[in-house]
N, C-alpha and C positions, 0 to 999 in steps of 0.2 A: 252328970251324964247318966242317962237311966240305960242297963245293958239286959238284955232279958227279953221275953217276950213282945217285941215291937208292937204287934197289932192287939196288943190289950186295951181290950173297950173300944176298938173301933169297928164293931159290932154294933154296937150301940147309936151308929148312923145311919146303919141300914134298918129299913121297915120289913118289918117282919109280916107272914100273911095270913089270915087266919087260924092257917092250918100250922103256924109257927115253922114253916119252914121260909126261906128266901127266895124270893120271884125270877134268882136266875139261878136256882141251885137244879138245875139238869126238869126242872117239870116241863111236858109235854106243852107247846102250842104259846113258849118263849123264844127269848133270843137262841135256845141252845136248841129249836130245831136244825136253825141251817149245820151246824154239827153234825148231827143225827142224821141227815140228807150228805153229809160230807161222808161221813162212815160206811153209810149204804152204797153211795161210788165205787169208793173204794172196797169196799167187797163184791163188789160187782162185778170190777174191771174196767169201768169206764176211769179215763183218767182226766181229768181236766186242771187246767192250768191255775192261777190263784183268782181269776176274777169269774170260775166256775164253766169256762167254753171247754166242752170239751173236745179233744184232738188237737189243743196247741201246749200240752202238756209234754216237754224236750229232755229234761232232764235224765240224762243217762242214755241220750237214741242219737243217731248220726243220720237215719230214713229219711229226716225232712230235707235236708241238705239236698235238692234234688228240684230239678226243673219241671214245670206244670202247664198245662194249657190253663191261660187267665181270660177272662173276657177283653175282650176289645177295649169296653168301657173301661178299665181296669189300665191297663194299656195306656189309653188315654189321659187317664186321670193322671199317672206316673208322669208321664210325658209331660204333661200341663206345670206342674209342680216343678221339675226342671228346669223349665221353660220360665219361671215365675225366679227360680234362683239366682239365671243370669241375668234377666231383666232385671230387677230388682236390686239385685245382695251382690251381682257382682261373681257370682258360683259360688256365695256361701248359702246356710239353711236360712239364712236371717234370724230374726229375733221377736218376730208375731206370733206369742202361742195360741193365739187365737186361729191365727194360720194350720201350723202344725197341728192345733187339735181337730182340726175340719181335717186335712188331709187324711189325717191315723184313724181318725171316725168311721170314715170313708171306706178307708181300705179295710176297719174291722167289721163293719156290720158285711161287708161283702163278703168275708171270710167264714161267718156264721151261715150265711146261705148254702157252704159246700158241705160233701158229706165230711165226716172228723176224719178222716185217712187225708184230705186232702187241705187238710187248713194251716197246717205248718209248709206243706211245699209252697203254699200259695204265695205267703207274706214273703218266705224266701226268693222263690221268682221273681215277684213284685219288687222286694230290697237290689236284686243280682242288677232288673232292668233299671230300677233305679243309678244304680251304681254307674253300668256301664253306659246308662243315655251321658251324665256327668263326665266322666272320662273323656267320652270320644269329642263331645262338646267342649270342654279343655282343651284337649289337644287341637280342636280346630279352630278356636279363639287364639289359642297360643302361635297357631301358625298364620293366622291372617293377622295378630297382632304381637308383634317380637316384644318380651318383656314384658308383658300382661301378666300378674299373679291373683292366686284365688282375694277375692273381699277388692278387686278392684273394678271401676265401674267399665263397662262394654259399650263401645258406639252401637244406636240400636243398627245400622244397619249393617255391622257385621253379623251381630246374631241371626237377623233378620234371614241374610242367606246360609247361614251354619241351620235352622231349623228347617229350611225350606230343600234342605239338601238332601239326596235321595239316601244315604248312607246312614242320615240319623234319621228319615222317618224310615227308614225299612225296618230299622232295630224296634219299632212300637208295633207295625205291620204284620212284624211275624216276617217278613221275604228278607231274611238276610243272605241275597246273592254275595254280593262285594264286599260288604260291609262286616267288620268287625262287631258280637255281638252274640246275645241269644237269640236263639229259633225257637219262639213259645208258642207256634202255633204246629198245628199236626199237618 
């Protein structure tokens, strides 16, 4: 067992560049720009999160935690995807990541169109409506169907009237009169 300088001569894999130094060793217009652009951020004060948006950078702040005006379509799209879990999966998320990566796609490129103050409440609003479209939808499958649990299948036609019911489209609406829910419109 050799004890001692581990990476001896494994230098000697790497191609060296004319100027003898290494094509990732910090020179200008490599991979160690995006660094360089990272550094500048951060001296900046813009703060962006790891896949570089900035404004969904949470770490250490409680501010997003907080309800937003979302668009419609947004709304929509929420609703749609709910709507897809108890058809489908029974109220669970299912198991098509191909699914789930179109929904999360969806809601991120919308997320980028807002200004950065508003890109963490947003996905949060989005998650809250998410949450509570599922909830109320439970609880009203549970009630037209005694001993119904989540992953089990739904006659369509109870869904059918639980979606068409003014309680759970008002929670997408934004009119939550009666209805248990958020008010994400102004």
């Amino acid at each position: 067992m050799r004890i001692g300088n581990n990476n001896q001569g494994i230098w000697k894999f790497f191609k060296k560049e004319a100027n003898g130094k290494f094509p990732f060793a910090g020179v200008p217009g490599n991979g160690s720009k995006g660094n360089e652009k990272a550094i500048a951020d951060l001296l900046s004060g813009r703060r962006k999160n790891s896949y570089g948006v900035e404004g969904m950078r949470i770490t250490g702040r409680t501010d997003w935690k907080r309800i937003i005006n979302v668009s419609d379509e947004m709304k929509q799209h929420v609703f749609e995807d709910v709507k897809k879990e108890f058809y489908q999966y029974g109220g669970m998320s299912g198991d098509n990541t191909a699914e789930t990566d179109a929904y999360y796609d969806k809601i991120h490129s919308y997320v980028k169109t807002l200004k950065a103050s508003d890109r963490s409440p947003a996905t949060w609003t989005l998650s809250q409506l998410h949450l509570d479209l599922a909830h109320a939808v439970a609880t009203a499958v549970k009630e037209k169907a005694p001993g119904w649990t989540n992953g089990q299948q739904i006659p369509s036609d109870i869904l059918d009237e639980i979606f068409a019911d003014e309680s759970i489209t008002s929670m997408v609406s934004g009119k939550s009169g009666g209805g248990k829910g958020i008010d994400i419109q102004a």
